[in-house]
GUTI-71385 format. One record per residue: residue in one letter; x, y, z of N, C-alpha, C in turn. Coordinates in pm, whole numbers, padded with zeros to 5 digits, always signed. Example, Ala and Ser with C-alpha at 12.3 -4.5 7.8 and 13.67 -1.06 7.14 Angstrom:
% GUTI-71385
A+01319-00569+00780+01230-00450+00780+01320-00330+00780S+01285-00225+00708+01367-00106+00714+01290+00003+00787
END
This chain:
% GUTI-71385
X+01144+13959+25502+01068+14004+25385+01134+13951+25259X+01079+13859+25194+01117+13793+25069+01055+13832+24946X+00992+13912+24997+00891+13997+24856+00857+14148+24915X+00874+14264+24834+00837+14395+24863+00699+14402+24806X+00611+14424+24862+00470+14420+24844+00433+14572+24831X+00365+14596+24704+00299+14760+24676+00135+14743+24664X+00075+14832+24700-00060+14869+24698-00047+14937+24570X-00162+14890+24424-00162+14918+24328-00186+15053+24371X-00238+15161+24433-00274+15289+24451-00118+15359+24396X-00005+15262+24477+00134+15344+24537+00162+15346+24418X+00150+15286+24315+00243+15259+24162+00176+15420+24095X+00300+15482+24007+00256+15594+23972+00362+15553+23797X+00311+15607+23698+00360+15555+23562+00488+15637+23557X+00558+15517+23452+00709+15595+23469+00739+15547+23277X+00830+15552+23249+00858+15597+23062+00842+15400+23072X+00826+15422+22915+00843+15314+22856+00709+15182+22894X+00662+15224+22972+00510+15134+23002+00543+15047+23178X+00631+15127+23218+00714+15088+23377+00642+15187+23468X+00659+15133+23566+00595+15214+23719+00645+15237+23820X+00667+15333+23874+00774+15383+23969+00689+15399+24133X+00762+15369+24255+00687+15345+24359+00805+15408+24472X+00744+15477+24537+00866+15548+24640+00817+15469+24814X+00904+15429+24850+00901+15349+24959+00940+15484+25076X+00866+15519+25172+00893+15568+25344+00894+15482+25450X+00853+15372+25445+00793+15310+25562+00866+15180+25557X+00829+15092+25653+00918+14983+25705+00953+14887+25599X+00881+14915+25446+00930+14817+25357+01121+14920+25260X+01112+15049+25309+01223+15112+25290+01348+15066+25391X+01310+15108+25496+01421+15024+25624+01442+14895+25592X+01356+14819+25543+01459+14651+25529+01537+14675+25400X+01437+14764+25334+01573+14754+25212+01719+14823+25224X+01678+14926+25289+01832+14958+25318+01925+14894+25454X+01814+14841+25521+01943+14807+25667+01968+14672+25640X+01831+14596+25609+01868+14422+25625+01946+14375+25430X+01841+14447+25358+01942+14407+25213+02033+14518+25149X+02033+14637+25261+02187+14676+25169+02183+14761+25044X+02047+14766+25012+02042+14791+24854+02123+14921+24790X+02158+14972+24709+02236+15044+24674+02150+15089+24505X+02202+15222+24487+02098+15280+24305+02159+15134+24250X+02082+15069+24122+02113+14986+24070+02058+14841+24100X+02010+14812+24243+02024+14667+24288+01865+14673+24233X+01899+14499+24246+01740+14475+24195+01692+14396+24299X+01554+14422+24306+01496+14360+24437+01365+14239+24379X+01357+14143+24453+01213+14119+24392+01066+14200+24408X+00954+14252+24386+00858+14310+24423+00676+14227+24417X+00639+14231+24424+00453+14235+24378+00389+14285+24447X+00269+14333+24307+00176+14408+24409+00049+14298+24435X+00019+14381+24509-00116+14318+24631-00206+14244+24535X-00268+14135+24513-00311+14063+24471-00325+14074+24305X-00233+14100+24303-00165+14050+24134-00047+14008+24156X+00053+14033+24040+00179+13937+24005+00306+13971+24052X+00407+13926+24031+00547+13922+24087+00636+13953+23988X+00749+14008+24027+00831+14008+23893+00986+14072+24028X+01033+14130+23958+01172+14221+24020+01173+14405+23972X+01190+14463+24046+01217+14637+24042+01391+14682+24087X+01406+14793+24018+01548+14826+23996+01490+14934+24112X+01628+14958+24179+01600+15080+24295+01681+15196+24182X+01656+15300+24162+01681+15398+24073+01724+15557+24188X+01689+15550+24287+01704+15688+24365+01694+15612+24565X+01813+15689+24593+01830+15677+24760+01842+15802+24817X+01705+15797+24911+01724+15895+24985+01722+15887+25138X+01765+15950+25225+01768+15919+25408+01618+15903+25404X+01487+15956+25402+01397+15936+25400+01280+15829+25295X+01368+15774+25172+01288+15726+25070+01405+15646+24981X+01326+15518+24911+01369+15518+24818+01310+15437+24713X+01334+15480+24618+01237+15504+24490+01263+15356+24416X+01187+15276+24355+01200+15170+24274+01083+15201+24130X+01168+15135+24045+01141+15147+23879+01063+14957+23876X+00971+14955+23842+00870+14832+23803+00896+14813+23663X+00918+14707+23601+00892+14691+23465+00756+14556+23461X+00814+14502+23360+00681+14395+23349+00700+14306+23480X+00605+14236+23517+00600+14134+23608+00571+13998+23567X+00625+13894+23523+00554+13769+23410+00526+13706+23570X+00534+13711+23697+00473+13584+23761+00351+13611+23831X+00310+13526+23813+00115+13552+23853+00099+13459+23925X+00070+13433+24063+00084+13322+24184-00096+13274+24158X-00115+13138+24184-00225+13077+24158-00305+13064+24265X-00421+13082+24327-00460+13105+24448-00440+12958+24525X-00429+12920+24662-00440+12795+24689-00554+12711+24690X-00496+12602+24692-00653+12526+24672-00695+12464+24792X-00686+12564+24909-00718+12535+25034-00836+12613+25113X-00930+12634+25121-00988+12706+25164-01029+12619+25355X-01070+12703+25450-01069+12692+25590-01199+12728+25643X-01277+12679+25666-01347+12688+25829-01268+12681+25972X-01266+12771+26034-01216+12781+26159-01283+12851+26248X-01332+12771+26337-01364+12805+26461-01307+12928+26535X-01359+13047+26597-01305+13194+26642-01257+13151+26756X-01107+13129+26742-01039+13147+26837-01016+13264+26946X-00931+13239+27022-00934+13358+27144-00846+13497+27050X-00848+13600+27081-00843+13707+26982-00709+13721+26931X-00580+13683+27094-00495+13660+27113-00429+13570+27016X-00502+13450+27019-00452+13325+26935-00511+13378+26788X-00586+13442+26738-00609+13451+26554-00508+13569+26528X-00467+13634+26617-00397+13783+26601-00241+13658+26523X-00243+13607+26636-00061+13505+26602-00114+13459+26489X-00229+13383+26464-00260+13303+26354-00270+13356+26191X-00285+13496+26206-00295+13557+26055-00177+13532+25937X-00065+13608+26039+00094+13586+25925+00099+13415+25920X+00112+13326+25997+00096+13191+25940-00007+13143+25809X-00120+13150+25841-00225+13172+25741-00161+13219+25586X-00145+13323+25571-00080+13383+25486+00046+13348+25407X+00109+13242+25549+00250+13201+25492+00190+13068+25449X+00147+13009+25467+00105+12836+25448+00037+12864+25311X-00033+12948+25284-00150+12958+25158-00273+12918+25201X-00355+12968+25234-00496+12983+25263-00574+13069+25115X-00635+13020+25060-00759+13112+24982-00869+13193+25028X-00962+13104+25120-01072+13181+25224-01070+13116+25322X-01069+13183+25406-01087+13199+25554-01266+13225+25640X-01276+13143+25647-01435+13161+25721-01445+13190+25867X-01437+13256+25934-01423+13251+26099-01551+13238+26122X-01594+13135+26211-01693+13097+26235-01709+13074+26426X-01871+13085+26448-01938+13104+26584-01895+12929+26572X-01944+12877+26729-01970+12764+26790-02005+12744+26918X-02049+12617+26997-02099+12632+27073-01976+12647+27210X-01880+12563+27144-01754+12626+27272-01653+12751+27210X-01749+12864+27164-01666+12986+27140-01745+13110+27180X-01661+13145+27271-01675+13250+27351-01760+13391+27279X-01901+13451+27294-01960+13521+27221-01818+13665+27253X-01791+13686+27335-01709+13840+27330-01596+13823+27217X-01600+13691+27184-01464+13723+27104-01500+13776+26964X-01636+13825+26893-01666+13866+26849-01664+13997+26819X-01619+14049+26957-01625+14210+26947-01473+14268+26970X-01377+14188+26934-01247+14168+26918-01219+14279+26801X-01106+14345+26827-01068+14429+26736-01011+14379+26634X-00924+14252+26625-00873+14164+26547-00960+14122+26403X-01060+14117+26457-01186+14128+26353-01193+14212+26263X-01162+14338+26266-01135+14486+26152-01052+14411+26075X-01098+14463+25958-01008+14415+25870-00888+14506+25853X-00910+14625+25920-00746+14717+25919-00690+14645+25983X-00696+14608+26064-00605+14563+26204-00553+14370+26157X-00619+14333+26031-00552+14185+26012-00526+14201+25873X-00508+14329+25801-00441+14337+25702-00291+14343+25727X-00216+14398+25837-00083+14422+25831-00025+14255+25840X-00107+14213+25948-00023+14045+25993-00045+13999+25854X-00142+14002+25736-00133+13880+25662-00060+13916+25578X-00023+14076+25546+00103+14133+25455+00250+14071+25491X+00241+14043+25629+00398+14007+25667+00379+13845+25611X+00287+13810+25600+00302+13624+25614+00327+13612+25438X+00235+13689+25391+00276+13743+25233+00397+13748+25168X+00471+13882+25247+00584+13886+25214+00687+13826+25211X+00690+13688+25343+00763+13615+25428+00719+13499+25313X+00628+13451+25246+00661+13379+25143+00601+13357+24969X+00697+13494+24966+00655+13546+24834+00544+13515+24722X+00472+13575+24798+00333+13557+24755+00260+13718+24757X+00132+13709+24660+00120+13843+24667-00067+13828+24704X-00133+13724+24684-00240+13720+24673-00343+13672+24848X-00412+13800+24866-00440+13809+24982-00566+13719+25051X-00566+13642+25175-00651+13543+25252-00772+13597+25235X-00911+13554+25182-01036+13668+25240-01070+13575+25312X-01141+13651+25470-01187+13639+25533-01335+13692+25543X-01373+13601+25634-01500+13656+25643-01542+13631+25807X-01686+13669+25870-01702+13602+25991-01853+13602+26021X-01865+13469+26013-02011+13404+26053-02011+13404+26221X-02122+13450+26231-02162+13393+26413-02217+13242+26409X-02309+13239+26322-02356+13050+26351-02301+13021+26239X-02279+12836+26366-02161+12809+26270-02314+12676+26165X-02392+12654+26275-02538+12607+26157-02507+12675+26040X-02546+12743+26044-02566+12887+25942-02485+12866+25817X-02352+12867+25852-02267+12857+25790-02263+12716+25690X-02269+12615+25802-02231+12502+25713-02316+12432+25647X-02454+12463+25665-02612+12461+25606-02610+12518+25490X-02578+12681+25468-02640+12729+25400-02496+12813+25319X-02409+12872+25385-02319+12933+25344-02215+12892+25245X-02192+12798+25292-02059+12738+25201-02127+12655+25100X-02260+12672+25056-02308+12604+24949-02320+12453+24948X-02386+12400+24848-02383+12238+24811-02222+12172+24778X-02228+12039+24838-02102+11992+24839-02133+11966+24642X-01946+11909+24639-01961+11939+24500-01819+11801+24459X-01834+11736+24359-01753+11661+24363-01555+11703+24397X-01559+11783+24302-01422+11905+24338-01385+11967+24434X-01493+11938+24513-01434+11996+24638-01409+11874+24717X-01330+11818+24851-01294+11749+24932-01355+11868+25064X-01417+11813+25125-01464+11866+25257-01394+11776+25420X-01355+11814+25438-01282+11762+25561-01292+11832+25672X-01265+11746+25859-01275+11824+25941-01239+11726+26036X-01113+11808+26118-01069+11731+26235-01170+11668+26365X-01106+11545+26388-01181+11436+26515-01117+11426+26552X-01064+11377+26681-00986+11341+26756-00987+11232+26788X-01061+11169+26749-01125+11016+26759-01117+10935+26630X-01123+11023+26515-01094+10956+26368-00904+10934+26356X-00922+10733+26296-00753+10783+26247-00685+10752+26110X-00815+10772+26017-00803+10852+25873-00688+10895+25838X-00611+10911+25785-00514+11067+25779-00549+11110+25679X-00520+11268+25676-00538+11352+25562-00500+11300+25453X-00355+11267+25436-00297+11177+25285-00389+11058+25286X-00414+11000+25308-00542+10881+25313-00642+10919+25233X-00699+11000+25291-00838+11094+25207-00822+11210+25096X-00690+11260+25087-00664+11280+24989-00621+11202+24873X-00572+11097+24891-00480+10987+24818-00627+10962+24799X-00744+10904+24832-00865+10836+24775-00966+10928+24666X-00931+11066+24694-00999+11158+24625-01009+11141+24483X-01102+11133+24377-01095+11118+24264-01051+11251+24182X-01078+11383+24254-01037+11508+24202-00914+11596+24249X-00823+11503+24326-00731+11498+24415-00608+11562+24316X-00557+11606+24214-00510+11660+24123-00548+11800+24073X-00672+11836+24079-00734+11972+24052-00797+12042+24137X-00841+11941+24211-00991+12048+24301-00942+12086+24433X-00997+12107+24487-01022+12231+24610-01028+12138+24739X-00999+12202+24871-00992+12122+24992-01060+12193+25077X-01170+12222+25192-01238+12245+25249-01216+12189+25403X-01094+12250+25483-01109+12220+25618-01158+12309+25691X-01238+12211+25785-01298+12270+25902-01203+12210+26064X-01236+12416+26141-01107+12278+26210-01211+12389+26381X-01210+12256+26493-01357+12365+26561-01222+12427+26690X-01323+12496+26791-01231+12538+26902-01153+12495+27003X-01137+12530+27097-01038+12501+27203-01163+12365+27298X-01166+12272+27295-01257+12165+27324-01288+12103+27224X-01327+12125+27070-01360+12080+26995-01502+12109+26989X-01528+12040+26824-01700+12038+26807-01752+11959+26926X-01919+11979+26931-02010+11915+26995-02030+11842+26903X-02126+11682+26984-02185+11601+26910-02255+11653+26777X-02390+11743+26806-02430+11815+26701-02336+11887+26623X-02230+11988+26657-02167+11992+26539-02121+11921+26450X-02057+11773+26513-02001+11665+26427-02165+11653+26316X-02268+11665+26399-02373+11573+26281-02418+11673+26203X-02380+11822+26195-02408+11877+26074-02284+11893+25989X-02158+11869+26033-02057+11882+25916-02106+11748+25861X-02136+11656+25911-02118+11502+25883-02256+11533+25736X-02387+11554+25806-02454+11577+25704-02430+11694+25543X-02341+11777+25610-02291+11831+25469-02152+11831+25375X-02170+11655+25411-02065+11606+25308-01944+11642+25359X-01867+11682+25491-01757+11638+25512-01725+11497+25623X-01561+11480+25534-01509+11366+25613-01418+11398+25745X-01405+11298+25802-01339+11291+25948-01233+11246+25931X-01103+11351+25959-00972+11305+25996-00891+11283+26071X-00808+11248+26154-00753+11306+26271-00586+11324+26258X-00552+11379+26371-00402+11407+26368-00340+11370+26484X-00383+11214+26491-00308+11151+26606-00362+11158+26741X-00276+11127+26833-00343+11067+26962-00306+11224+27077X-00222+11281+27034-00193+11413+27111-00301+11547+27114X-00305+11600+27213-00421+11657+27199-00360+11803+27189X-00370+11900+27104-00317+12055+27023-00405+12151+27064X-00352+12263+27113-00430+12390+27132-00451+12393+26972X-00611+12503+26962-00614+12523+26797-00490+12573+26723X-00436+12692+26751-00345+12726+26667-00245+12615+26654X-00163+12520+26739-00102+12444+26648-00114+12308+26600X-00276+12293+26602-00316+12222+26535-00367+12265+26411X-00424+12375+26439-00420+12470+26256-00321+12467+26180X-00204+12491+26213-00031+12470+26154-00041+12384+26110X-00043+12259+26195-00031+12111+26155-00097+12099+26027X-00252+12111+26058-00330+12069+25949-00309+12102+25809X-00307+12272+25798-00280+12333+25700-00140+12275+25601X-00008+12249+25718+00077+12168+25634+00040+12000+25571X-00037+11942+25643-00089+11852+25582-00155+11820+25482X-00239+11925+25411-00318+11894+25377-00222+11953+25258X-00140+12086+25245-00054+12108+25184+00029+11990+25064X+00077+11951+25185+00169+11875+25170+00076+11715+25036X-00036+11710+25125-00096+11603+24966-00101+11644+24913X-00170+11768+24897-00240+11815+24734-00077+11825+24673X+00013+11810+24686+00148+11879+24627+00194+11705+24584X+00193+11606+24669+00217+11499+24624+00176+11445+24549X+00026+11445+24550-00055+11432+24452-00081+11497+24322X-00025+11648+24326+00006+11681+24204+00136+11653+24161X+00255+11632+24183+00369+11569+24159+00356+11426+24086X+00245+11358+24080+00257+11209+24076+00209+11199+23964X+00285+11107+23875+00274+11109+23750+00151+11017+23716X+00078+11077+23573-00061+10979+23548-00147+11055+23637
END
């Protein structure tokens, strides 16, 4: 845990225009077993999709302990990654959330297809109680405070027809082939909005898209990339990708001119 994460609810006002937050639960145990903290120490904190800053621990108790908030000046910028992904097995999105979270994802689309299993729909993983805790840990794990939305389409037509709207120059639309050998930095490096705008991967299931799927991403303006000649279960080819695509937009904003 590299960030103590509060639910604006938990913050209760304290003197001087500061906010005081009493910890019980497993974000109290790391502070006292793994960092030690002692009255006085300062920790970093943010709350749930606002800003960052540091809190003074002010009171220790065997059951609690209390932290003092003052201002927070850091405000994390959402990523400029947003995802189509194919509904993996329930097993594999359950592992996949805290990654998600740690890489920087903005939206998350979970989407139907024709090689995805209809039961995995009725997956508990799907509640959004039950994939709020994993994406808090991936959060915390890299200090970040601003949370993945998800959503979940059954057709994935549906979706890429009508849902995700008209392509748009600012956006880059992309989507793994296994047969394309493009690379992501390639198509990012050619992007004319490759400095500001937004990235749009689609990435399909355990087999991949069908022909027809390829010809409706193809018709709505995304490009074909691939990631080599090895063939990746989704989840760590999701990893992969997500660092890739990472990894340009960051070079590309680094580069001077």
């Amino acid at each position: 845990m590299n960030v103590v994460l509060v639910e604006p609810h938990e913050l209760e006002p304290h003197a001087e225009g500061s906010s005081r937050v009493v910890l019980r639960d497993h974000r109290a145990a790391h502070l006292r077993e793994v960092l030690k903290v002692s009255v006085g120490s300062r920790v970093r904190v943010g709350v749930i999709d606002g800003a960052m800053g540091h809190a003074e621990v002010i009171a220790l108790a065997p059951d609690a302990i209390t932290l003092v908030i003052g201002e927070l000046p850091i405000v994390p910028s959402p990523p400029r990654l947003d995802l189509v992904l194919c509904l993996p097995r329930p097993k594999v999105l359950a592992r996949l959330l805290s990654p998600l979270a740690q890489l920087g994802v903005h939206r998350v689309h979970l989407s139907g297809a024709w090689r995805v299993e209809k039961y995995y729909f009725d997956a508990s993983i799907l509640d959004p109680a039950e994939q709020r805790p994993l994406l808090l840990e991936g959060l915390a794990q890299a200090k970040d405070t601003l949370l993945p939305q998800l959503s979940v389409h059954r057709s994935f037509a549906w979706l890429v027809r009508t849902e995700l709207g008209p392509a748009t120059d600012e956006v880059l639309r992309i989507y793994a082939d296994p047969g394309e050998h493009r690379s992501i930095r390639e198509e990012i490096g050619a992007w004319p909005a490759r400095g500001t705008g937004r990235v749009l991967l689609a990435i399909g299931p355990e087999g991949g898209f069908t022909d027809r799927e390829r010809r409706e991403l193809d018709a709505a303006s995304f490009r074909r990339v691939g990631l080599g000649d090895r063939v990746l279960r989704s989840d760590v080819a999701t990893v992969a990708l997500l660092t890739l695509v990472h990894a340009a937009l960051e070079e590309h904003a680094r580069a001077p001119g």
